[in-house]
Structure formats: structure tokens, C-alpha cells
C-alpha positions, 0 to 999 in steps of 0.5 A, a space after each residue: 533434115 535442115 529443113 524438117 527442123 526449121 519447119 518444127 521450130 515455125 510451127 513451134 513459134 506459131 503455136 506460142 503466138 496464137 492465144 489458146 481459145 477455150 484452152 481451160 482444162 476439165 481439171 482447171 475448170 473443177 478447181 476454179 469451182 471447187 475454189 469459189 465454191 468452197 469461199 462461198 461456203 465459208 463467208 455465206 455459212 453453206 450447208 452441206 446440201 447447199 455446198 454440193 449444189 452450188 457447186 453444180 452450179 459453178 461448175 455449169 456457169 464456167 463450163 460455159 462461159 470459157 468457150 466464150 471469154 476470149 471473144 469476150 475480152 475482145 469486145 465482141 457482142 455476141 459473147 458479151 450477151 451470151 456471158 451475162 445470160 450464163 451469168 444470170 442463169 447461175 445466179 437465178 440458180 442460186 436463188 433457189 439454193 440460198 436463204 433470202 439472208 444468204 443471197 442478199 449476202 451473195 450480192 453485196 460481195 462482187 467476187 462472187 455476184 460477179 465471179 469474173 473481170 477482164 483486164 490487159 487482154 486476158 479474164 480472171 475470177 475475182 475469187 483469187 485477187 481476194 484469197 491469195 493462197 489457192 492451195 487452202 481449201 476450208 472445207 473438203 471437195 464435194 461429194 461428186 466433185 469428179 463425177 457431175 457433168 453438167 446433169 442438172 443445167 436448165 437446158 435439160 429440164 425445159 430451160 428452167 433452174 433444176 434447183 427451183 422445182 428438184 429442191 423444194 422439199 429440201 430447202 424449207 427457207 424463204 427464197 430471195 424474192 428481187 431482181 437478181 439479174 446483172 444488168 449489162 453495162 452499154 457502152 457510154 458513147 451508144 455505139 454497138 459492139 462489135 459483130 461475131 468475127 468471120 473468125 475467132 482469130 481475128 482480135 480486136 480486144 478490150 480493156 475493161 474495168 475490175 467491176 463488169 465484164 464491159 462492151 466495146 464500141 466501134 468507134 478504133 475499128 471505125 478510126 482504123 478504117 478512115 486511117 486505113 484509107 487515107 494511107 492507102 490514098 496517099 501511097 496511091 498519090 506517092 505511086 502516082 507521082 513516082 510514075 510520072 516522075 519516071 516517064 519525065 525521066 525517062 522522055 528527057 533521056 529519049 529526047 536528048 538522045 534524038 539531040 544527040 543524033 540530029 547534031 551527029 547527022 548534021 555534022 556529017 
């Protein structure tokens, strides 16, 4: 019984150890939508049309992205790439929800251009460091807040934004006509980031700035290699002479053995 418990309170410990990946639930993942969803519809004047469809669109964008933000966070490339082409296909969605207006409105505020940051190991929505209190809602939930599942992404209609040809005969503004990509930001020494990990356990994280989700360059992992070695070849050498120091021992001992022996023998 003694056992069984110690090896509960292991598993228990290591479960506490290990980050969670992709462990945002369904309902985490409305709220953070709804919430994002619902401050763009205060500060951008949404209508009632526009607020359901931007919230599709939020919910594909992070329905996306949080299987992928923890490798982000660790620097590695493949989710940095796959982050900013989730986020530049939410924000051509967009384009085709808003007004010309709107959407230049929508680039000049970051939290919501650029709804998330990475910082101390871990990634946050923007949205919360500006609305403090996430109880208050301006507005209710919309109409299919529990029942859309994704329906409407790209990848079901030809990997081409539903908004543009679905809602044409319902937006009658004038749509954004610029670019509306977020440019990736490359590391400044012009090293690559990091390659996808043989496993997602392994961590080599990032701190980034509040205003881009940032690569990292290879140049720690490098640095950590050479040290590495170095050690490595210093215990060599410390192995080495403490083998040879123990053979010196251990022939002087056999040495003054045979002394020993020989006077013994001349004595007799």
C-alpha cells in the first residue's frame, strides 16, 4: 500500500512538472473570443452582422493557434511560421467583415492586430492587459456562441476567406484595399530558428517582446553545445588523470612490496 501511494504522489508531481500542451478548453477558448470579440465591437462600432461574424473569425484564429503557442514560445519556427499565417488569415477574414474605416481603426490598435504576446515562458491575449475586468461583457453572446464549430474556416471552401464570397450581398461598405499582413519579425543576428523538436517535450523557450510574437536564433543552443563539449572533455582529462594516478598508486605499492620481499629473502 506503501508503495502504491509513493508511486500516485510520483505520478502526481510529474504531472504538475510537465507544461500542459494545447491544454486551453473549448469553453477557455469561447470565452477568450467572445471577450475580444465583444471589445471590438465597442471600440470598432460593430453591427449586429458584423459582431457574429468576427467572432467566427476569432474563434477559428485561437481554435488554431493554442495547439501550436507553446512551441511558439520556445522559438521554434515551424509554429512561428504556422502562428503568423493563422494570423494573417483571420486578419484577411476581417477585411471582408469590416469597413474600410473600421479596418484601419482595427490596425492601429495592437490588441487587436495583434491579439497575442509571449513573455516569462508563457503567451497572453493582449485584450486582458487593457480590459482589466473579464466578468463585463458590453454586449450579449452571440447568437451561435455554443454551437459554431469552425464551419466557416478557409480550408472548407478552397482555402479562400468564406467572408469575402458569402457575404458580399450583405456588406455593401467599401472594403480595405492595402496590405493587411503582419510581417514576421527575423531575428536581428540573421541566424534560423530553431527546427521542429523530435518531441514537443523538449524546451528550449523564448522571451519575447509585448509587441510581436518573436523568433529565436540558434546561436544558446549553439553556445550550450560548445560548453557541452568542453566539459565533456575536461572530465575526460580529470578521468584521465585520476586513472593514471591510481596505477602510479598502485605500482609504487607493488613495488614496495617486492622491496619488502627481497630484504625479507636476504635476511634469511
Amino acid at each position: 500500500m506503501k508503495k502504491l501511494t509513493t508511486l500516485w504522489m510520483m505520478i502526481l508531481m510529474l504531472g504538475m512538472s510537465i507544461p500542459a500542451m494545447g491544454a486551453m478548453s473549448m469553453s477557455k477558448m469561447r470565452q477568450n473570443a467572445r471577450f475580444l470579440t465583444d471589445r471590438m465591437a465597442y471600440e470598432l462600432n460593430l453591427t449586429p452582422m458584423q459582431y457574429d461574424d468576427v467572432y467566427e473569425v476569432n474563434y477559428d484564429f485561437i481554435d488554431n493557434v493554442r495547439y501550436i503557442m507553446d512551441d511558439v514560445v520556445r522559438g521554434y519556427g515551424y509554429a512561428v511560421d504556422r502562428y503568423y499565417e493563422f494570423l494573417n488569415y483571420r486578419n484577411d477574414d476581417l477585411r471582408w467583415i469590416l469597413s474600410a474605416s473600421q479596418y484601419r481603426r482595427f490596425l492601429g490598435v495592437d490588441y487587436f492586430y495583434r491579439p497575442i504576446y509571449t513573455t516569462a515562458k508563457k503567451w497572453i491575449f493582449r485584450i486582458y492587459d487593457h480590459y482589466r475586468d473579464v466578468n463585463h461583457f458590453y454586449f450579449s453572446k452571440p447568437h451561435h456562441y455554443k454551437t459554431y464549430k469552425g464551419g466557416h474556416y478557409r480550408t472548407h471552401f478552397g482555402n479562400v476567406s468564406f467572408y469575402k464570397n458569402h457575404r458580399k450581398d450583405h456588406y455593401k461598405h467599401d472594403f480595405y484595399k492595402g496590405d493587411v499582413r503582419v510581417h514576421q519579425h527575423k531575428p536581428k543576428t540573421g541566424a534560423k530558428v530553431q527546427n521542429r523538436p523530435a518531441s514537443n517535450r523538449k524546451e528550449v523557450r523564448t522571451s519575447t517582446k509585448r509587441t510581436s510574437v518573436k523568433q529565436t536564433s540558434r546561436l544558446d543552443k549553439t553556445e550550450k553545445k560548445v560548453r557541452s563539449d568542453i566539459n565533456r572533455e575536461v572530465k575526460k582529462d580529470v578521468n584521465k588523470n585520476e586513472r593514471r594516478r591510481r596505477n602510479e598508486a598502485s605500482s609504487s605499492r607493488f613495488s614496495r612490496k617486492n622491496s619488502q620481499e627481497s630484504r625479507q629473502a636476504v635476511r634469511k
